[in-house]
mmJSON file of the N, C-alpha and C atoms, coordinates in Angstrom:
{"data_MODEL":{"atom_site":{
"group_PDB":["ATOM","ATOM","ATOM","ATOM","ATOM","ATOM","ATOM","ATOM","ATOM","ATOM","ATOM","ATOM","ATOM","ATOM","ATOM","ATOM","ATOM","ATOM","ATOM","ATOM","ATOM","ATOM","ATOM","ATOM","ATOM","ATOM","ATOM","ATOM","ATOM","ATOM","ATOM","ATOM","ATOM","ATOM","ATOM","ATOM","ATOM","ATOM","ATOM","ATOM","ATOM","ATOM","ATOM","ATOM","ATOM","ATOM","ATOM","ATOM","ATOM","ATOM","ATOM","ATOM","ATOM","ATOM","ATOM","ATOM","ATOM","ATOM","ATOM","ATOM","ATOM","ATOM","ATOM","ATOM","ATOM","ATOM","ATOM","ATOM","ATOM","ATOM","ATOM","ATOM","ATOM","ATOM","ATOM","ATOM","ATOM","ATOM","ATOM","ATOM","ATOM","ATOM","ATOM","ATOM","ATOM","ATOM","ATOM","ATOM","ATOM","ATOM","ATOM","ATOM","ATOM","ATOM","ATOM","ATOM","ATOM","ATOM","ATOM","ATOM","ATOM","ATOM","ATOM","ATOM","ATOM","ATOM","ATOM","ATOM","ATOM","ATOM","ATOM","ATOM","ATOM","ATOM","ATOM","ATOM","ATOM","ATOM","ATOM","ATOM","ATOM","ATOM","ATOM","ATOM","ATOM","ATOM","ATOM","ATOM","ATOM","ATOM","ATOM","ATOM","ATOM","ATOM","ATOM","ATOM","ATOM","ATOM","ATOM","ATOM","ATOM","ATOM","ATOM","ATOM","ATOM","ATOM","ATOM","ATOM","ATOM","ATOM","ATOM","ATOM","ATOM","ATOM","ATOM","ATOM","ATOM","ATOM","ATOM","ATOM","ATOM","ATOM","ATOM","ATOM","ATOM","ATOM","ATOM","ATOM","ATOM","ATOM","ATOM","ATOM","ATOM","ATOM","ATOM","ATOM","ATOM","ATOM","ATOM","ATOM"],
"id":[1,2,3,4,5,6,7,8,9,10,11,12,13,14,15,16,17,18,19,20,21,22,23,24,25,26,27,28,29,30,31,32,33,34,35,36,37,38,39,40,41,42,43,44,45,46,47,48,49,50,51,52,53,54,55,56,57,58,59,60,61,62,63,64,65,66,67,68,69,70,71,72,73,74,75,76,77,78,79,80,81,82,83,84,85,86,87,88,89,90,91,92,93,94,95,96,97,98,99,100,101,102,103,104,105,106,107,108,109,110,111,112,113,114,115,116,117,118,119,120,121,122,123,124,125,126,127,128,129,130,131,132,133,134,135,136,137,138,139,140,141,142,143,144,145,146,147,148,149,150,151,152,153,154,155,156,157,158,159,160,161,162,163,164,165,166,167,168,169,170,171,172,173,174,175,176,177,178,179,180],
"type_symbol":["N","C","C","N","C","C","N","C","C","N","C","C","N","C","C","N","C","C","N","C","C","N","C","C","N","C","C","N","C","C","N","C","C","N","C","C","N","C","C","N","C","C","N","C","C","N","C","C","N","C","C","N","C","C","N","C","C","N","C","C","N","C","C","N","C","C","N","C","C","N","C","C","N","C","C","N","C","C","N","C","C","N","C","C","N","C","C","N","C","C","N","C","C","N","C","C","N","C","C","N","C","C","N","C","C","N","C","C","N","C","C","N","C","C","N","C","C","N","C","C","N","C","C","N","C","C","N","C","C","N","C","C","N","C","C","N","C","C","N","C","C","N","C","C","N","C","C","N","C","C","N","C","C","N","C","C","N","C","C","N","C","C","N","C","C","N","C","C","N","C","C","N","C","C","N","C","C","N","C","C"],
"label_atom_id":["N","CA","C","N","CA","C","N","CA","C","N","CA","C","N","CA","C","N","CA","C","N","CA","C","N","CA","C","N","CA","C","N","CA","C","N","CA","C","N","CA","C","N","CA","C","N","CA","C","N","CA","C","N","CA","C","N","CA","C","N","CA","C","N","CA","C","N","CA","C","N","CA","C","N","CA","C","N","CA","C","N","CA","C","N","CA","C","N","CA","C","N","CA","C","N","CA","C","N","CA","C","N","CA","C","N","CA","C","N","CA","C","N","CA","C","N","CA","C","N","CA","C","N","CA","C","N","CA","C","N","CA","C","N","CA","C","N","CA","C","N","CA","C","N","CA","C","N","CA","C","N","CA","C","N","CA","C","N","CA","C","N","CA","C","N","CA","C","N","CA","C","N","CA","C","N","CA","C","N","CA","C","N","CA","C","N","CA","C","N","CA","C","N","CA","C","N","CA","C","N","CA","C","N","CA","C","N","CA","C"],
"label_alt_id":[null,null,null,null,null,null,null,null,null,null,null,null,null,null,null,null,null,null,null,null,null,null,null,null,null,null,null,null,null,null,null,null,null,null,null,null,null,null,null,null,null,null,null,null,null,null,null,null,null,null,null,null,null,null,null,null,null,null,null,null,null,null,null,null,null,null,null,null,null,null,null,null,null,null,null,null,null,null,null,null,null,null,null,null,null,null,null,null,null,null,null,null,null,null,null,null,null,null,null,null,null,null,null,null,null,null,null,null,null,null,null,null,null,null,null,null,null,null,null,null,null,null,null,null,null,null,null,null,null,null,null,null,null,null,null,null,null,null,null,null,null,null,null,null,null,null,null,null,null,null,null,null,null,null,null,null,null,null,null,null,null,null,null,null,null,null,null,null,null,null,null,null,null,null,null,null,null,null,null,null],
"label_comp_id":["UNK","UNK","UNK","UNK","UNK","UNK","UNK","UNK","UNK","UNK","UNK","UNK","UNK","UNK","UNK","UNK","UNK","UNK","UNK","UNK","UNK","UNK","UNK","UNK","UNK","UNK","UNK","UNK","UNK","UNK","UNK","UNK","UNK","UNK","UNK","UNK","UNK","UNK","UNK","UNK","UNK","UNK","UNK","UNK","UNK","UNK","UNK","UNK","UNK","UNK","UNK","UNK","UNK","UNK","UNK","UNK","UNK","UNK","UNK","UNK","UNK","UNK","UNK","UNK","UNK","UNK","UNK","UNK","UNK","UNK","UNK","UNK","UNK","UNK","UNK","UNK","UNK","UNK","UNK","UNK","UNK","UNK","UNK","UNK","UNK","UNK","UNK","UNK","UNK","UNK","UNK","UNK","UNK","UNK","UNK","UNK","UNK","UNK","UNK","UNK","UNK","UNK","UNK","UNK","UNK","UNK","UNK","UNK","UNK","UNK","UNK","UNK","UNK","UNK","UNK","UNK","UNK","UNK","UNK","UNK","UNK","UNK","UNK","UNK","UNK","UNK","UNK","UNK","UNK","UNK","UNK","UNK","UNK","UNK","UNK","UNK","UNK","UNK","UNK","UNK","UNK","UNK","UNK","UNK","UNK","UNK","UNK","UNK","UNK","UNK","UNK","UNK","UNK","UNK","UNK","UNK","UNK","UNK","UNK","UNK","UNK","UNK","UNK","UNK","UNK","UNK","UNK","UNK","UNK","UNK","UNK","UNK","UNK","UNK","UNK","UNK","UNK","UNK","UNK","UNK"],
"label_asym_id":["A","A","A","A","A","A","A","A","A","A","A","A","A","A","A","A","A","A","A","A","A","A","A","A","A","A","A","A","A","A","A","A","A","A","A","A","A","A","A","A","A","A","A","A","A","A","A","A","A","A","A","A","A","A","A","A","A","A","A","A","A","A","A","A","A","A","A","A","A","A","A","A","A","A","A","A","A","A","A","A","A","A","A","A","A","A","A","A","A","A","A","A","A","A","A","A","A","A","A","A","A","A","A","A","A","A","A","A","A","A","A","A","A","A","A","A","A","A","A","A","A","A","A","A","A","A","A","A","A","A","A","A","A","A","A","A","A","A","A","A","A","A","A","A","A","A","A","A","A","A","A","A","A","A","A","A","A","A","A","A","A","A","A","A","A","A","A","A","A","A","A","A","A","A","A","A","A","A","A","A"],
"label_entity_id":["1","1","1","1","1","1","1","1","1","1","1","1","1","1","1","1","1","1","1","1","1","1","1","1","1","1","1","1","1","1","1","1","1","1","1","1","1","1","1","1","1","1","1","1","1","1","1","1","1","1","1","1","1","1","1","1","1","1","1","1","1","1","1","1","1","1","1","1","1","1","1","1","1","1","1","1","1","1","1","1","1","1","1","1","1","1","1","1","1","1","1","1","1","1","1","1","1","1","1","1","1","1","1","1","1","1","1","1","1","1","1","1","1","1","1","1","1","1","1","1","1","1","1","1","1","1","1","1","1","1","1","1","1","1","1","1","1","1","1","1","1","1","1","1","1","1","1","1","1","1","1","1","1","1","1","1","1","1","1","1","1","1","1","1","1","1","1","1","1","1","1","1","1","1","1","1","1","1","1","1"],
"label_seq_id":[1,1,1,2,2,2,3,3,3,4,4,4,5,5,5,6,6,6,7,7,7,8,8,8,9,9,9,10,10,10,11,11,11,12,12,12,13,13,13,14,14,14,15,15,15,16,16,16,17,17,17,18,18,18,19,19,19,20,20,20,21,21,21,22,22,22,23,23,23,24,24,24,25,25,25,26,26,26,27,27,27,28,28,28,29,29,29,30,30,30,31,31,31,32,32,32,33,33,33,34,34,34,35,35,35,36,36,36,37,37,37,38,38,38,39,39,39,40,40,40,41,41,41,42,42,42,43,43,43,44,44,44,45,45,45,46,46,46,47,47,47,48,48,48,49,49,49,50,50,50,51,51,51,52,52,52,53,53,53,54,54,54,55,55,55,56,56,56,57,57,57,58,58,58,59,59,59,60,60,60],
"pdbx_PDB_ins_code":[null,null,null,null,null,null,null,null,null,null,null,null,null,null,null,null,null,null,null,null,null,null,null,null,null,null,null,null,null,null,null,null,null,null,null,null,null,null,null,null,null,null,null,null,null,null,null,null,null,null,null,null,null,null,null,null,null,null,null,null,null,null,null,null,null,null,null,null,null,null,null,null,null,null,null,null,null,null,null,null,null,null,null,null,null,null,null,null,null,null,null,null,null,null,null,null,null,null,null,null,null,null,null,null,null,null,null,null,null,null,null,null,null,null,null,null,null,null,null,null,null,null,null,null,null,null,null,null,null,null,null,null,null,null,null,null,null,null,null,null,null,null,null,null,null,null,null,null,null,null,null,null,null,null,null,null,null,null,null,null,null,null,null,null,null,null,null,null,null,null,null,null,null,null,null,null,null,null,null,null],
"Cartn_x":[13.578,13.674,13.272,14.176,13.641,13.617,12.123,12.039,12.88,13.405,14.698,13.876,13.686,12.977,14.391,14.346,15.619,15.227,15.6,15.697,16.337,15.779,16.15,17.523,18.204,19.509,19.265,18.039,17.867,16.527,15.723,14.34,14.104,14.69,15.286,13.308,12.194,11.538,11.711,11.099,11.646,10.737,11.294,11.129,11.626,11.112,11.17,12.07,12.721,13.513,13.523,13.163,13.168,14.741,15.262,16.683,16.888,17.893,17.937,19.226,18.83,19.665,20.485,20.293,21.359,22.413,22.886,23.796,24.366,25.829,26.711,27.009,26.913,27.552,27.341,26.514,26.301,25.987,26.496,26.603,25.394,24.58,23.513,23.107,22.307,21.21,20.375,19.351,17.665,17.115,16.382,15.03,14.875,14.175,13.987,12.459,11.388,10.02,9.545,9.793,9.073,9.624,10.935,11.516,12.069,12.237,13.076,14.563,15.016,16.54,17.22,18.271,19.2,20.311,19.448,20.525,21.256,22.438,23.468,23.177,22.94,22.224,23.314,23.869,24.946,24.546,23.501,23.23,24.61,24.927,25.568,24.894,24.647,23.866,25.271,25.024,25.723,24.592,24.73,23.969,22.475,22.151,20.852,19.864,20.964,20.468,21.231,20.502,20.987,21.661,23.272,24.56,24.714,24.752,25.553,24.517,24.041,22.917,23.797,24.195,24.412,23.223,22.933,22.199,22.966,23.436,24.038,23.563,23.689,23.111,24.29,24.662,25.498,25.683,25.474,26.646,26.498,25.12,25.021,25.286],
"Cartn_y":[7.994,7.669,6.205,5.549,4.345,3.973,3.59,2.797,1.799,2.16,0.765,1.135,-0.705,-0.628,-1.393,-1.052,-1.374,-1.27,-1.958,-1.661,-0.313,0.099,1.633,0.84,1.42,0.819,1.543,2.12,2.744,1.786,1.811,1.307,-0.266,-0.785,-1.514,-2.09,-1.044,-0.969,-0.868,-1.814,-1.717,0.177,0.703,2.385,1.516,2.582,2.757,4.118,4.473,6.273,5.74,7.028,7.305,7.428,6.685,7.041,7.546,8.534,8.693,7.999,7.275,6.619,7.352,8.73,9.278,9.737,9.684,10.179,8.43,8.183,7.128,6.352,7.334,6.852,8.414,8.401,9.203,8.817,10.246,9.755,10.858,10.91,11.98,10.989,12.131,12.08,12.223,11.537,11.469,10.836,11.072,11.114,9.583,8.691,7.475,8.288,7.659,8.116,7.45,6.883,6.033,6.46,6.413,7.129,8.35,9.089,10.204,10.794,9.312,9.354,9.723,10.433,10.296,9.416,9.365,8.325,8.526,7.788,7.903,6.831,7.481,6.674,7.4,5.484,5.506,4.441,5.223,4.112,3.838,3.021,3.153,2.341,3.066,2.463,2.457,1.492,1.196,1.065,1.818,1.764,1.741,2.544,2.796,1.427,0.577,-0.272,-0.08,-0.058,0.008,-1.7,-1.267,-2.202,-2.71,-1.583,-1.669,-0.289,-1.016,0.187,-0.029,0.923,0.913,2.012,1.509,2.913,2.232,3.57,3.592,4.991,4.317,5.56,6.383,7.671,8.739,8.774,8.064,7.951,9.484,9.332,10.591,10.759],
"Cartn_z":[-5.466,-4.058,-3.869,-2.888,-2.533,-0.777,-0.721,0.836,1.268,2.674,3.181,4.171,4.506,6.408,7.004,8.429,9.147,10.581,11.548,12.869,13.362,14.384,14.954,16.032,15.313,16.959,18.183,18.493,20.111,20.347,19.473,20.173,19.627,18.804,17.702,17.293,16.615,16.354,14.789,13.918,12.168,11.653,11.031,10.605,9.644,8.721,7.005,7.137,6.145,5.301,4.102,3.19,1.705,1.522,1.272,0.41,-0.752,-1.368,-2.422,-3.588,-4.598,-5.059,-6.307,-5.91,-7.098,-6.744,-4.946,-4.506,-4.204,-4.533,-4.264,-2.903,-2.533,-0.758,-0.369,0.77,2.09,3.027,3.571,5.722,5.648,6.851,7.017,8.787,8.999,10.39,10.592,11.102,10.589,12.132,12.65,13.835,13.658,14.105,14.087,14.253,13.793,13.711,14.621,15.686,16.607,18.412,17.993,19.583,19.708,18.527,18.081,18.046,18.569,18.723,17.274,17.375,15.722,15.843,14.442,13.875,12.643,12.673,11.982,10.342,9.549,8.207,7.226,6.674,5.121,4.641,3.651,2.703,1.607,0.619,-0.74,-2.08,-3.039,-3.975,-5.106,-5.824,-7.32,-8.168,-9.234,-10.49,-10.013,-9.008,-8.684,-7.215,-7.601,-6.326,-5.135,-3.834,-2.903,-2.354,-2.255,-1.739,-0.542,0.19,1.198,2.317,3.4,4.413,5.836,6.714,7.67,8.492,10.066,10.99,12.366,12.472,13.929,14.656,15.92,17.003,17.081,17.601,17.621,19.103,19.352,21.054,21.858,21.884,22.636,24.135],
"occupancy":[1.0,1.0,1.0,1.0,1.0,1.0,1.0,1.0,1.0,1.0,1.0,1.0,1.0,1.0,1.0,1.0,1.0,1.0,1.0,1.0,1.0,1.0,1.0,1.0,1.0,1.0,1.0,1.0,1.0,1.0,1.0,1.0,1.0,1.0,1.0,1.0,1.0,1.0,1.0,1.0,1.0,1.0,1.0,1.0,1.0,1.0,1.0,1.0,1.0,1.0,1.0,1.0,1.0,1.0,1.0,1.0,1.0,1.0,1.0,1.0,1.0,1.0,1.0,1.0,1.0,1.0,1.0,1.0,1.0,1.0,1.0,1.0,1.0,1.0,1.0,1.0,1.0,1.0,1.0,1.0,1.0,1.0,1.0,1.0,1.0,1.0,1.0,1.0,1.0,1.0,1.0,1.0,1.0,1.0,1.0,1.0,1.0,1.0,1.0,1.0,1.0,1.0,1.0,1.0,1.0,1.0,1.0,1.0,1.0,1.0,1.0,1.0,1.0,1.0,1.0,1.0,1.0,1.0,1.0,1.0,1.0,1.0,1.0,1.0,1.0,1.0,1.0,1.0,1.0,1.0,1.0,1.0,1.0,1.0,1.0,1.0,1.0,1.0,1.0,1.0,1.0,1.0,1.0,1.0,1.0,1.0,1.0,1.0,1.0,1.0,1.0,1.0,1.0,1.0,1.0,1.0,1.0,1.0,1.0,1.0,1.0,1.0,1.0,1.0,1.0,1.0,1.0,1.0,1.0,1.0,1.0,1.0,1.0,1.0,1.0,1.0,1.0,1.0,1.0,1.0],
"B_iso_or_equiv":[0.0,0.0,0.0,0.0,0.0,0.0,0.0,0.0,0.0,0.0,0.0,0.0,0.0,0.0,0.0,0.0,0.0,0.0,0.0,0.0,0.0,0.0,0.0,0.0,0.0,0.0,0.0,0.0,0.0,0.0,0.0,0.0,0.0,0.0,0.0,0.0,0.0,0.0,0.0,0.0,0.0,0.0,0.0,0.0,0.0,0.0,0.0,0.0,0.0,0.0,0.0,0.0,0.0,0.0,0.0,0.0,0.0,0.0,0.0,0.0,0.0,0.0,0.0,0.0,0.0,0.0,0.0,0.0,0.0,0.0,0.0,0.0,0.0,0.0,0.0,0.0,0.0,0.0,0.0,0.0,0.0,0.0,0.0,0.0,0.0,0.0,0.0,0.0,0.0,0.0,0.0,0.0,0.0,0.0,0.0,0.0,0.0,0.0,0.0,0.0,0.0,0.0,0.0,0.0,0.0,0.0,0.0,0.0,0.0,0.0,0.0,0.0,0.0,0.0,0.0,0.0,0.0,0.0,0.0,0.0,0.0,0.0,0.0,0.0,0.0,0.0,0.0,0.0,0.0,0.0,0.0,0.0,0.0,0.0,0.0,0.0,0.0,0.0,0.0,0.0,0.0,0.0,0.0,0.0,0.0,0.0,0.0,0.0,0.0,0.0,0.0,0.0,0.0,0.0,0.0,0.0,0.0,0.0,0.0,0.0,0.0,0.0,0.0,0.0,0.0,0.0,0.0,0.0,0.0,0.0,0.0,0.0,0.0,0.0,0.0,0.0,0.0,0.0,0.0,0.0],
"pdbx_formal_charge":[null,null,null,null,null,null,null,null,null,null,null,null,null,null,null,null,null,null,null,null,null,null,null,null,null,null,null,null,null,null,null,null,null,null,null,null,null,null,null,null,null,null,null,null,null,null,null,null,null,null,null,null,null,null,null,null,null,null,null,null,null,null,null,null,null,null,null,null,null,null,null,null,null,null,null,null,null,null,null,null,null,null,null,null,null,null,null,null,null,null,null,null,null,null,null,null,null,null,null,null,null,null,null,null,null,null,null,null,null,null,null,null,null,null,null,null,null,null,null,null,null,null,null,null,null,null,null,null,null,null,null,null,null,null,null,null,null,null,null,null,null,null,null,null,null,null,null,null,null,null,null,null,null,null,null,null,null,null,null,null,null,null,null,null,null,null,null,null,null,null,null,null,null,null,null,null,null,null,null,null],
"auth_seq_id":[1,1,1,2,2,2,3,3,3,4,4,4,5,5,5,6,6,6,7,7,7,8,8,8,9,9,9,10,10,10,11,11,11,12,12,12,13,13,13,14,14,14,15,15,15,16,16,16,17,17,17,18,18,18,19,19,19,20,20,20,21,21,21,22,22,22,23,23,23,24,24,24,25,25,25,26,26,26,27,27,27,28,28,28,29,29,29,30,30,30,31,31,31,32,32,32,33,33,33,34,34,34,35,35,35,36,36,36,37,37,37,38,38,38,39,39,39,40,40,40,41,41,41,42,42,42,43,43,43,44,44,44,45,45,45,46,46,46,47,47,47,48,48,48,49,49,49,50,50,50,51,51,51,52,52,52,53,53,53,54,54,54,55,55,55,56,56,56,57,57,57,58,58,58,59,59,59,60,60,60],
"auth_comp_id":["UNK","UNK","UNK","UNK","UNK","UNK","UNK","UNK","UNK","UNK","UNK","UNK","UNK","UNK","UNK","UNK","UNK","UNK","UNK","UNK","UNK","UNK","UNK","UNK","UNK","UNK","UNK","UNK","UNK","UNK","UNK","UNK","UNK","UNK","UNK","UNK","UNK","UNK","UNK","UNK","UNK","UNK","UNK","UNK","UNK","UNK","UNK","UNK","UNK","UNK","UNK","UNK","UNK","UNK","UNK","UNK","UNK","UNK","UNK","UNK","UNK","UNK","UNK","UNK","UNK","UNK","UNK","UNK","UNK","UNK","UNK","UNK","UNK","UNK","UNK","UNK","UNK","UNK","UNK","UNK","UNK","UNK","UNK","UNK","UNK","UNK","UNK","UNK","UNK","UNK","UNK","UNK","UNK","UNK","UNK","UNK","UNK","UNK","UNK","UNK","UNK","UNK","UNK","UNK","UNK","UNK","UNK","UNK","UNK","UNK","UNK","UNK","UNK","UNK","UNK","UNK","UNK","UNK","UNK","UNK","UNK","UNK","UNK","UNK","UNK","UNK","UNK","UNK","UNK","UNK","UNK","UNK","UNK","UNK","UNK","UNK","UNK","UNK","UNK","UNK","UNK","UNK","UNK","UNK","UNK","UNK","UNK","UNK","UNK","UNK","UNK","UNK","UNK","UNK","UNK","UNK","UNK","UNK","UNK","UNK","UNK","UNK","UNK","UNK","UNK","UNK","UNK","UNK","UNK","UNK","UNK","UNK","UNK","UNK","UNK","UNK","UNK","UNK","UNK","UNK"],
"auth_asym_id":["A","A","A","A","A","A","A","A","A","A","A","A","A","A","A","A","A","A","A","A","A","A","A","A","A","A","A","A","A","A","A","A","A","A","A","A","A","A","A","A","A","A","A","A","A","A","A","A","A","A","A","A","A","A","A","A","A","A","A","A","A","A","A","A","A","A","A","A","A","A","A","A","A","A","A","A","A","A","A","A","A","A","A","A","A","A","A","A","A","A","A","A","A","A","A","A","A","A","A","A","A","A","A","A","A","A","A","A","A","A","A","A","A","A","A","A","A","A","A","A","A","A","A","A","A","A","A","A","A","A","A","A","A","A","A","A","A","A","A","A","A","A","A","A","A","A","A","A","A","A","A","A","A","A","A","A","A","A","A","A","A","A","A","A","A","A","A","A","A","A","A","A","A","A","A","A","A","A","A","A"],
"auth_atom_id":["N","CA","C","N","CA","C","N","CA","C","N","CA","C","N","CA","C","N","CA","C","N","CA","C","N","CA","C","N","CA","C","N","CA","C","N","CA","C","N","CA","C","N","CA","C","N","CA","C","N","CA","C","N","CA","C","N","CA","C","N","CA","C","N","CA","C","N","CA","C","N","CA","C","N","CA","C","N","CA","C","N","CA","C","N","CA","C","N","CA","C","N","CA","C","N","CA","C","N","CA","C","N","CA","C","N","CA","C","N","CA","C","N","CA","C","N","CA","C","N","CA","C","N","CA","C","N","CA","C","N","CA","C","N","CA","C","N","CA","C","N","CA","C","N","CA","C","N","CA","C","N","CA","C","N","CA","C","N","CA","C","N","CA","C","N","CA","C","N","CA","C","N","CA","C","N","CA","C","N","CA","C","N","CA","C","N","CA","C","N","CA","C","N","CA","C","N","CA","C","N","CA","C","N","CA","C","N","CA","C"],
"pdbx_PDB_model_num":[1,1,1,1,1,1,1,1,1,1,1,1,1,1,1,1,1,1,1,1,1,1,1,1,1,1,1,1,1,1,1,1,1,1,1,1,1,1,1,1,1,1,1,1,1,1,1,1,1,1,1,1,1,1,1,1,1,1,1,1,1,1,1,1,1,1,1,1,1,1,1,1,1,1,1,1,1,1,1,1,1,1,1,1,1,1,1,1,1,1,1,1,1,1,1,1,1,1,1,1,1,1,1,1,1,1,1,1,1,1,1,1,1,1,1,1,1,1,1,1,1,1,1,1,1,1,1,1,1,1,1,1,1,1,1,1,1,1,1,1,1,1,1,1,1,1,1,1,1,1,1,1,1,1,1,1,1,1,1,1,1,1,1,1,1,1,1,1,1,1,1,1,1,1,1,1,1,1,1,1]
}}}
């Protein structure tokens, strides 16, 4: 597992998530730990480093 800190796109407060770098590319949805909004989290790792991080809010 690896820590990515990032701005919350609702509260835009920096949160940390444990990513996991043995899966390639995933989409998933996860709480923002500060406002509790979900959010839309795709990390993509190559060869164990993380590439490419997107978090978007779900347009609720």
């Amino acid at each position: 597992m690896c820590e990515h800190f990032f701005q919350c796109p609702y509260c835009w407060e920096e949160i940390s998530m444990l990513l996991d770098p043995s899966i390639t590319k995933q989409t998933y949805v996860e709480d923002c730990e500060v406002c509790c909004n979900p959010i839309s989290v795709s990390p993509v790792f190559n060869d164990g480093e993380l590439i490419g991080f997107e978090a978007m809010d779900i347009g609720q």
